[in-house]
N, C-alpha and C positions, 0 to 999 in steps of 0.2 A: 607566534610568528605569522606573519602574511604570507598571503598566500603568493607573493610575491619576493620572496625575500629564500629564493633560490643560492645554492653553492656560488659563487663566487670565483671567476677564472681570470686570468691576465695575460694576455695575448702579447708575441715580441712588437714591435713597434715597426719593423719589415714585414710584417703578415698583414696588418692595417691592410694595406692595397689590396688586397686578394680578399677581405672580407669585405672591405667598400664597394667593391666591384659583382659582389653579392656570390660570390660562388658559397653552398653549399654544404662545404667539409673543411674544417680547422685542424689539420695535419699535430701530431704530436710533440714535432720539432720546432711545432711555432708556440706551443706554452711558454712564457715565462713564468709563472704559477700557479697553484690551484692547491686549494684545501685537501683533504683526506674524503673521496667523493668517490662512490660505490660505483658500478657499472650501470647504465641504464638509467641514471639521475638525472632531472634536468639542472641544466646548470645555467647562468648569465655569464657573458662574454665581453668581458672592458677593455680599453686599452691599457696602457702604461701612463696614463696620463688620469686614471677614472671612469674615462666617457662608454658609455653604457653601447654596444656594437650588435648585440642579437643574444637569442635565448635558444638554448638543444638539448640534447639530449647527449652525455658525458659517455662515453667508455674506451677506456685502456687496450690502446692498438694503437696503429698507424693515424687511422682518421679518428681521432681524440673528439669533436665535436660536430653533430651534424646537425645545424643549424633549421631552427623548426621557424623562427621568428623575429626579423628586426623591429618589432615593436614591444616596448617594456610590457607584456603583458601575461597573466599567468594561462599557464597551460592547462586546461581545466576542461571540463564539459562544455561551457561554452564554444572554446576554443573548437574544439573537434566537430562538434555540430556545424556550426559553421564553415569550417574548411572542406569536410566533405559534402557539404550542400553546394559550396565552390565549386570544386570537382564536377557535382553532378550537372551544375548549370552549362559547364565549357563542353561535355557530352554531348547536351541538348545542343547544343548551340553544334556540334558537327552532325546533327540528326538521329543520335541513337541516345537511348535504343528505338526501335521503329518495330513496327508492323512486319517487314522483313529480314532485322536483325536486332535478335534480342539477347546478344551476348558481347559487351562490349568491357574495358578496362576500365573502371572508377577512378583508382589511384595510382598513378604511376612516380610512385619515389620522387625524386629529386626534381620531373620534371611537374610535379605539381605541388612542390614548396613542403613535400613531406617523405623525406630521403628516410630509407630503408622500409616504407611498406608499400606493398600491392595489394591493389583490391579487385578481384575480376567478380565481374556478375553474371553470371548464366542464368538466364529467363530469372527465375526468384529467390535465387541461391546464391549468397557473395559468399568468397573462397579469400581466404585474408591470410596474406603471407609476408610476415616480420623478417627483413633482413638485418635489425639491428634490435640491440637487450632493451634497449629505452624503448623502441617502437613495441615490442612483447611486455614490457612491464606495463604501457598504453591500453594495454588492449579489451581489458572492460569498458573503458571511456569510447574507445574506437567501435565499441560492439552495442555500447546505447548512443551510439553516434549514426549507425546503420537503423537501427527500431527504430529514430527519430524522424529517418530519412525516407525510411520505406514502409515503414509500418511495423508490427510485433509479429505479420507473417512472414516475414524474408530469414530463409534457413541459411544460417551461419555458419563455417567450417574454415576452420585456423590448420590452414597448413602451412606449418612454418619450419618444423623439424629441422628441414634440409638447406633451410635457409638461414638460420639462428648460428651464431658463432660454436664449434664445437664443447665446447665448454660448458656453455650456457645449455646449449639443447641437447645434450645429455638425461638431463632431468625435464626433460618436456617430451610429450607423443602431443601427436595432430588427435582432432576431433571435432567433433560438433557442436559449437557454442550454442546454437537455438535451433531448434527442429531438428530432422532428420532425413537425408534422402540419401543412398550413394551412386544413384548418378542422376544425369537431366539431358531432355532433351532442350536443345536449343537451332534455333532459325540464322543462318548467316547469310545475307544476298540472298533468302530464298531458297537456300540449302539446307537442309535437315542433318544435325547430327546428334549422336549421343554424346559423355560425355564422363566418363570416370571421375570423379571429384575425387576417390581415396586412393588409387591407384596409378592414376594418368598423371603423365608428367607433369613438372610446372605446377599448374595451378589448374591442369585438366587439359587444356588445349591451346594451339599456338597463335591467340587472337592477334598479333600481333604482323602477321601475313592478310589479313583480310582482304586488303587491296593489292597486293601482288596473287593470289588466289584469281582475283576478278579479272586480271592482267592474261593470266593464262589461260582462262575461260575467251578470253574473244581469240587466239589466235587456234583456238581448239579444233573446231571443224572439220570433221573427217581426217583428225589426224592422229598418227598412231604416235601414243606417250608412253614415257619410260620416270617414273617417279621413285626417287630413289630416297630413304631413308624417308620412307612416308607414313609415318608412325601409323594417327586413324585414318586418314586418307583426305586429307584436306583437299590438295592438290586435285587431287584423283577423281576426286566425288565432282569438284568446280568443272573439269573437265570433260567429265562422262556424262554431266548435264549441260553440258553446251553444246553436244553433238561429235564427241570427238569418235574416232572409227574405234580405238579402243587403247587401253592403259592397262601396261604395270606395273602393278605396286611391290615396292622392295621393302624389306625392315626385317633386322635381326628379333624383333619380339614376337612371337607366336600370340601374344595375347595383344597388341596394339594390332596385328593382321584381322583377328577375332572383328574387333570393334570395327575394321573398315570394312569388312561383309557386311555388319551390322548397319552399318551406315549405308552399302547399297541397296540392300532391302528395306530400309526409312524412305528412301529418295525412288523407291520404285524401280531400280536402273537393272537393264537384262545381265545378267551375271555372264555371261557369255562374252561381254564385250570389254572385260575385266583378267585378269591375270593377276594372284596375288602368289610372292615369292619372297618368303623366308626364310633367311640366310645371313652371309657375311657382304655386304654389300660392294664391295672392290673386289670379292671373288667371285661374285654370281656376273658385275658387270667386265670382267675379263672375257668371259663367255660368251657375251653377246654379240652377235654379228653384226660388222656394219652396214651400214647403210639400210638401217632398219627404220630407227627410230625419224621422225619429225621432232620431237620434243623432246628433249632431256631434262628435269629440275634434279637440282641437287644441292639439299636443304638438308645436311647436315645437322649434329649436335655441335652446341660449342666444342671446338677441339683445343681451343686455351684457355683455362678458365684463370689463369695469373701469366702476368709479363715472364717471369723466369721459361716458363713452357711456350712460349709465342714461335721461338724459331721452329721447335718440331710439327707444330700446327702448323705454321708455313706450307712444311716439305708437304702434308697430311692435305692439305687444300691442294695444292699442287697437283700430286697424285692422280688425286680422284676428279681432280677436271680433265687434266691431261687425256684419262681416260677417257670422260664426255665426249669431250671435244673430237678425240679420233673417231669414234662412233657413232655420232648424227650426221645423217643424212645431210649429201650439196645444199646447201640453201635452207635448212634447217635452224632449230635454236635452244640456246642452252639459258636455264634460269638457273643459274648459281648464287647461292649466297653465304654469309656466315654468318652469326648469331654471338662468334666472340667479341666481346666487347674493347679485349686490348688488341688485336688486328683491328686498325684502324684504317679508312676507309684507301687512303692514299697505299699501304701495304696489301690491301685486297684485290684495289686492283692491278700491282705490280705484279700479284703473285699467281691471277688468273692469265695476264699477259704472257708469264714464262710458259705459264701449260699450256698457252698457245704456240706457243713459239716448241716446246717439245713434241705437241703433235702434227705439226709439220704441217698445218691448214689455217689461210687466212680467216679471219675472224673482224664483228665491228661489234661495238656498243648500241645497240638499239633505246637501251633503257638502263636508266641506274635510280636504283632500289632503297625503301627504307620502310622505317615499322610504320604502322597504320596512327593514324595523326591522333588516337585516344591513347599512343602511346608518345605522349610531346618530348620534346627535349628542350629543359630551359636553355634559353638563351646565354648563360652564366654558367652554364653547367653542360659543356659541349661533349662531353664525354658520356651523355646521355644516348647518343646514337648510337646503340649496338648493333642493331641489324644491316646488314650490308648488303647489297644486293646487285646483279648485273643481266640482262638480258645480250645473248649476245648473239649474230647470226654467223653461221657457219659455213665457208665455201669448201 
């Protein structure tokens, strides 16, 4: 058999449009056929007519085919070398990694023509996270696709567990495909931080704020901040190095608090000028008195992580602005964002408008927010843009 001579699928002839227009995901309700074809297979995508339409990777769910390739070509070593040599040139091309930040996103899914994996690199460590069975069945080819790229010193570690369809990741634990470290430091804008690879969420850290991080370092200056759900202290760190009078830090984990001490004594910063508070974060900030804060961030976890849960996410965003909002200081500012990908961006901001309108204080839009540009969104695939974001000033 060639190495070309993939399963075989037949798409309805009303889905045509939607795969010419190159989106991404071949929905399971647009099959009109397809062979007896395992999870995680690559397959070819024809019309109703023959004509040969793109090559993916096949599994049994809603999103039936996530499209790796409109060009007849197999998926192979080649292939992957190449794509993430792709990848790493459009980095360079936005200047990282650099002498000041050497912790950037390689592979962002869908928005770099390879839906369901992420690749983050921490100074010499890529941390590779499969969100679909085809991208995990990939993943030797994906892992001599890295040695080709960086050399046979860059330590490997496949955290995928949480991200693999239950089923399938059942029978998989994360580990260390080449070398070993369990954690790293890394450089962002200049900022020193550590960096949980086995532990920390994600894929270790929230690269994907970089430039809202940098956003709230220039209005910093002698002003006193309130960072709320500030896992290692991204926020906080940017902040307390730009001169601010002093921050703090909120998060329900006692061990993500740990690592943002760890990070003020990296960064040299007087502990004195810091505050860190562990707890429930809507009951520690009911407590707070107003007209304390200059700054609020409230960077939450995703709170929907499926459409059926988006309304209670709502009320839950709601909530905890509403709170904000009453609580910064006249003239003040609030960086609010969400990180759910089905709150979309027009419902985010209806839904920080009502908790203005609950706390009973004018408010404007200064700034509206999005992931850091190593985390692209194809243009075909607009539902790339999960992170949402709003700076807003407070009367």
């Amino acid at each position: 058999m060639k190495e070309t001579d993939y399963p075989k699928i037949i798409v309805k002839a009303d889905k045509l449009p939607a795969i010419r227009r190159r989106h991404p995901w071949i929905f399971s309700r647009g099959i009109q056929t397809k062979p007896d074809v395992k999870d995680g297979e690559i397959v070819k995508v024809f019309s109703p007519k023959g004509e040969y339409l793109a090559t993916g990777h096949y599994h049994d769910s809603s999103i039936a085919v996530r499209i790796l390739s409109y060009n007849d070509q197999p998926i192979n070593q080649d292939f992957w070398n190449t794509a993430l040599a792709t990848c790493l040139n459009r980095r360079r091309a936005l200047g990282l990694p650099s002498d000041q930040t050497t912790a950037y996103r390689l592979v962002h899914g869908e928005g770099d023509n390879l839906s369901g994996l992420i690749i983050d690199i921490y100074t010499d460590v890529a941390v590779i996270q499969c969100h679909s069975v085809g991208m995990h069945r990939s993943l030797s080819l994906i892992v001599q696709a890295l040695k080709h790229l960086f050399s046979d010193d860059i330590i490997i570690y496949d955290k995928s567990s949480n991200a693999l369809p239950s089923e399938y990741s059942s029978h998989h634990s994360d580990g260390f495909l080449q070398g070993e470290r369990p954690s790293v430091q890394i450089k962002e804008n200049g900022h020193h931080f550590f960096i949980d690879l086995i532990e920390g969420q994600k894929t270790g850290f929230f690269l994907d704020q970089r430039e809202n991080r940098q956003l709230l370092s220039s209005y910093s200056l002698d002003k006193q901040i309130l960072n709320l759900y500030s896992y290692t202290g991204g926020f906080s760190i940017y902040a307390l190095n730009a001169g601010a009078a002093n921050v703090s830090s909120v998060d329900a984990s006692s061990k993500a608090i740990k690592t943002l001490e760890e990070n003020l004594t990296l960064n040299k910063i007087d502990p004195k000028r810091h505050q860190s508070i562990i707890g429930d974060v809507k009951k520690i900030l009911l407590e707070v008195p107003d007209n304390i804060y200059d700054i609020i961030v409230v960077d939450p976890p995703a709170f929907a992580k499926s459409q059926y849960k988006s309304h209670n996410a709502v009320q839950a965003y709601k909530r905890i602005n509403a709170m904000a909002i009453s609580k910064v200081k006249s003239g003040g500012l609030i960086f609010t964002f969400s990180c759910s990908q089905v709150i979309e961006q027009i419902l985010f901001q209806n839904t920080i408008t009502a908790a203005a309108i609950e706390s009973g204080r004018d408010a404007r839009i200064i700034h509206i927010l999005s992931q850091a540009p190593d985390h692209p969104v194809s243009i075909f695939h607009p539902e790339g843009k999960y992170l949402k974001g709003l700076v807003l000033q407070v009367e």
